[in-house]
Structure formats: structure tokens, C-alpha cells
N, C-alpha and C positions, 0 to 999 in steps of 0.2 A: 290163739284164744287165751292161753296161759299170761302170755304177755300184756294183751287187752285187760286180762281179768287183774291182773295186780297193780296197774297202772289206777283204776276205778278206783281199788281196793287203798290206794295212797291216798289217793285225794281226798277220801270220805276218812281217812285218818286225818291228813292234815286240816280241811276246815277251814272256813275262810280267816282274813287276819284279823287278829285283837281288834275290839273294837277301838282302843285309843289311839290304835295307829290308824284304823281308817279315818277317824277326826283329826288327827294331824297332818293327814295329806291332803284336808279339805281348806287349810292356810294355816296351820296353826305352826307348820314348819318352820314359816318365815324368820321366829326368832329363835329357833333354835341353831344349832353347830351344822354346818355348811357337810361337813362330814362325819359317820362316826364308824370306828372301826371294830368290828366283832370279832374278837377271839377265843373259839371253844377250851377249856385247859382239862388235865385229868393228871396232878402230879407233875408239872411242869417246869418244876422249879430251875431245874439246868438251862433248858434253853429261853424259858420266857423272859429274860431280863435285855437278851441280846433283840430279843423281836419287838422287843417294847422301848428300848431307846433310841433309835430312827423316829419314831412318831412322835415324841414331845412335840407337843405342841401344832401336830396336825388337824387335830379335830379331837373328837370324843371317841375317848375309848373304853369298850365295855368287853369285861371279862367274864363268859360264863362258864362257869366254873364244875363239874361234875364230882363236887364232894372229894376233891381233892386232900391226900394225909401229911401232903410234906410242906413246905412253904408258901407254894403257889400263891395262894390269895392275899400272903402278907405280901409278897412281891409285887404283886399287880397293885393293889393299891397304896405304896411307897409311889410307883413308877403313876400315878396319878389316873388310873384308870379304875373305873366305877365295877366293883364286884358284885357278880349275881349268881346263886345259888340256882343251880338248874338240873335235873335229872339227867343220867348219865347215859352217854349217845349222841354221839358228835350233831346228829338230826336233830334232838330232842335241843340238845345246846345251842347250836346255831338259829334253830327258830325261836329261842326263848332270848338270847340276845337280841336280835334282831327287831323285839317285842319291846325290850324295855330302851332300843336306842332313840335316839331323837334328830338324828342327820340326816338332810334332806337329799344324803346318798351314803352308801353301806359299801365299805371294806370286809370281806371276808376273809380272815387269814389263820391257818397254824399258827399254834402256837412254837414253833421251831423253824419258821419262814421268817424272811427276813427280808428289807426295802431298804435300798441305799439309794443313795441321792436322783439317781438318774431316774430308778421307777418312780419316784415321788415326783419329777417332775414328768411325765409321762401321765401318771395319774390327775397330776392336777391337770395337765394338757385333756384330757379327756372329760373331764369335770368343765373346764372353760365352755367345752363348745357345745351350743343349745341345741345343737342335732344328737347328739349323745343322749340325750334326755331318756329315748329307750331302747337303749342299745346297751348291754352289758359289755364289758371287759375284762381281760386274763391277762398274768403276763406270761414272759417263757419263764422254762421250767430249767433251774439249773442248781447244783449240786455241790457242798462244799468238801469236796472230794478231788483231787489231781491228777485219780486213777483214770487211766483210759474206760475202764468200766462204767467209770459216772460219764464221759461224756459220749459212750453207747448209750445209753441209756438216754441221757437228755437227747441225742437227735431221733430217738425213737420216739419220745415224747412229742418233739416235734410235729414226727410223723403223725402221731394219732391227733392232733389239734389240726392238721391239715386237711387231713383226708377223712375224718369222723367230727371234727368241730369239738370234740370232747376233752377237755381239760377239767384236770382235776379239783381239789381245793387245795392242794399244797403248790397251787399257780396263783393263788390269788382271784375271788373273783371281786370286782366292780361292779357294782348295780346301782339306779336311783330307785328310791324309796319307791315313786308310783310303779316302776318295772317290774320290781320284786313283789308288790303288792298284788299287782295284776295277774301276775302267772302262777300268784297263793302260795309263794315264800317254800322256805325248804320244810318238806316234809317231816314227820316223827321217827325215822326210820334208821333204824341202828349200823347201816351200812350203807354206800352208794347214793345218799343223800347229794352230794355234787353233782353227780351224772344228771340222776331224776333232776334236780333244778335245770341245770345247762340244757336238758332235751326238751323241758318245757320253754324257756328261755328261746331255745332255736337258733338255727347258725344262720339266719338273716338277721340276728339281734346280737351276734357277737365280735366281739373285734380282741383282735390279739396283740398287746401294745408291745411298741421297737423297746423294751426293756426288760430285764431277768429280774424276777425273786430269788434269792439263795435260801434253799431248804438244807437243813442237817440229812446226812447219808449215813447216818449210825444205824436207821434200822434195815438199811443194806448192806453195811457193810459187817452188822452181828450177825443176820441170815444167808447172808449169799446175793452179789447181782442176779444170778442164774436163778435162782430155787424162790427169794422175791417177786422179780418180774413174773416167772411163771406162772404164780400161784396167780395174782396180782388179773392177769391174762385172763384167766381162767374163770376167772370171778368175774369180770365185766361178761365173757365169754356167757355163764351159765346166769346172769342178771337178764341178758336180751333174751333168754330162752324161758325166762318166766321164774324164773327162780325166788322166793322170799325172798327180802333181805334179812330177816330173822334166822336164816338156815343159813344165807352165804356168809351171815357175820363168825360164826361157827369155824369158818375154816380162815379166818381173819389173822 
């Protein structure tokens, strides 16, 4: 019932989508950018230059930004992507990007994620084919890290996208505009915002493409593989048992 009850309690947060986005899924996409990609930032200055030079030139890309103090936003928009000021909450940020893109399909990435040639072509291979239209996409999950610890971890990852269909956002999610619209985009929600989309989403609507993202390992390897995952565990763990995300963000 806990569960049931917070699940309600999301959706009547989240609300259906901006009105300009549902007129743009009614043709107005046609001339807009084919893709655009949304990146949450909070202070990102270190890694966001390495995440945003792979996509020159893929499509549109929009940075929303949570009041960031250090460069961030001069970075972002040097590296030619569209900055938008958005309240702070990776949920609150990713549905207010999402809001202002105009791609008649949505890249969701960290900002410390990273696409090298192969996902790009991977990505576009999943964009080509019209059966895709509403079927989301992830890629695998891997770690710029050489430690045997990172690659525990990424087959563990593995594990939970196989046998729970649940990948993270530091996988990369793929969506088309109508998919994401349909299933009422990512929630306002300060934590687990990934999850709740992918479970609305559904594992007959996702597919796991033959290609890695490389995510930065600095906040496992300043914490701990061990005491990270755990906690990490724990939290999707006390999420399925009903848990706020306003409380599990707490122990974030």
C-alpha cells in the first residue's frame, strides 16, 4: 500500500507535459533537430567539457543547470549548448530540460558520462529504425577506472539491467519525444527519478544497446566500492518498500 500510495503521490506531483510540448508532438517537431540531448549539471565544471565534446554536432543540446557557483554554464554554452536555469534536483532538472528541448528524440545523460564513437553509432542505429519509435534505450554501464573493483561492479550492473530491467541514468537513457510524453516524462522528485521513469517505461519498452557509456569512478573511488554500492543497494532496496524520495535523498 506504501508503495501504491507514493507511486499516486508522483504522478499527481509530476502533471501532465508542458503544454508546448504536447503541440510540438502534434507536427511541429518536423522542423526541429532530429535529436536533443539533456544534461542535468550542479557545479560541473571538471567533467562537463569531456561529456560535451563527443556530441558537437549531434543534435541539440540543452543544459539544465541547478544554479551552479563554479563555471558550469560558461562551459556549456562555449561548447554550444543551450543553458537553462532550473531548480535544483536532478528530477526537477531533467523534466525542466526536457521541457525546453525541441528533438523529436531525447538523450538523457550526466553530466560526467561520456559517448565515444561506437555508442553514437549504436544510438543512431536505434533512432534509424521506425520500430524504435516506442521502445526506449540504455547503454552498458562502464567505469573509467582499471581497478578490478570497477569491473565488479559494472558486471553487477549488468546483472541488475538483466534480471530487474533497471538501469540507471548514468547509462544513458534514449527515449522518443511521443514515449517520454506518454508515460509523463520524469517526475519532480529529488532522488530515484531514473528508476520511477524506467518502471513506468517498462522492460517490454527497453532495449539495452551492444555499446558502453564511460562514467567518471571518482565518487567511488572517494567513498569506497564497498560502502557506495551498499548504500546505493539499500536505497533502491527501502524505494520498492515505499520509501519518499524526499527521505531516501537524505542518506544520498
Amino acid at each position: 500500500m506504501a508503495g501504491q500510495e507514493r507511486k499516486q503521490n508522483i504522478h499527481r506531483q509530476a502533471g501532465p507535459p508542458p503544454d508546448d510540448r504536447q503541440r510540438a508532438g502534434k507536427g511541429d517537431l518536423a522542423a526541429g533537430p532530429r535529436l536533443s540531448v539533456v544534461i542535468p549539471t550542479l557545479n560541473a565544471a571538471a567533467s562537463l567539457p569531456a561529456t560535451l565534446g563527443p556530441l558537437a554536432g549531434v543534435g541539440e543540446l540543452v543544459v539544465a543547470d541547478g544554479a551552479s557557483s563554479d563555471s558550469t554554464r560558461t562551459l556549456a554554452a562555449s561548447a554550444g549548448a543551450r543553458v537553462i536555469g532550473a531548480p535544483r534536483g536532478r528530477g526537477q532538472q531533467l523534466r525542466a530540460g526536457a521541457a525546453a528541448a525541441h528533438g523529436a528524440w531525447l538523450l538523457f545523460l550526466h553530466a560526467d558520462t561520456r559517448l565515444d564513437g561506437a555508442a553514437l553509432s549504436a544510438l543512431r542505429r536505434h533512432i534509424d529504425d521506425p520500430g524504435n519509435r516506442m521502445r526506449a534505450a540504455y547503454f552498458r554501464f562502464a567505469l573509467d577506472d582499471p581497478s578490478r573493483a570497477a569491473r565488479r561492479l559494472e558486471r553487477l550492473v549488468a546483472l541488475r539491467c538483466r534480471t530487474l530491467a533497471l538501469p540507471y541514468g548514468d547509462q544513458g537513457l534514449l527515449v522518443s519525444r511521443g514515449l517520454y510524453d506518454a508515460v509523463g516524462g520524469y517526475a519532480p522528485i529529488p532522488l530515484m527519478e531514473d528508476v520511477d521513469l524506467v518502471r513506468r517505461i517498462g522492460r517490454s519498452r527497453l532495449v539495452g544497446l551492444q555499446a558502453a557509456v564511460v562514467t567518471s569512478a571518482e565518487r567511488y573511488r572517494h567513498r569506497g566500492y564497498l560502502r557506495r554500492g551498499a548504500r546505493n543497494l539499500c536505497i533502491l532496496g527501502l524505494w520498492f518498500a515505499g520509501v519518499p524520495p524526499r527521505l531516501l535523498a537524505r542518506f544520498y
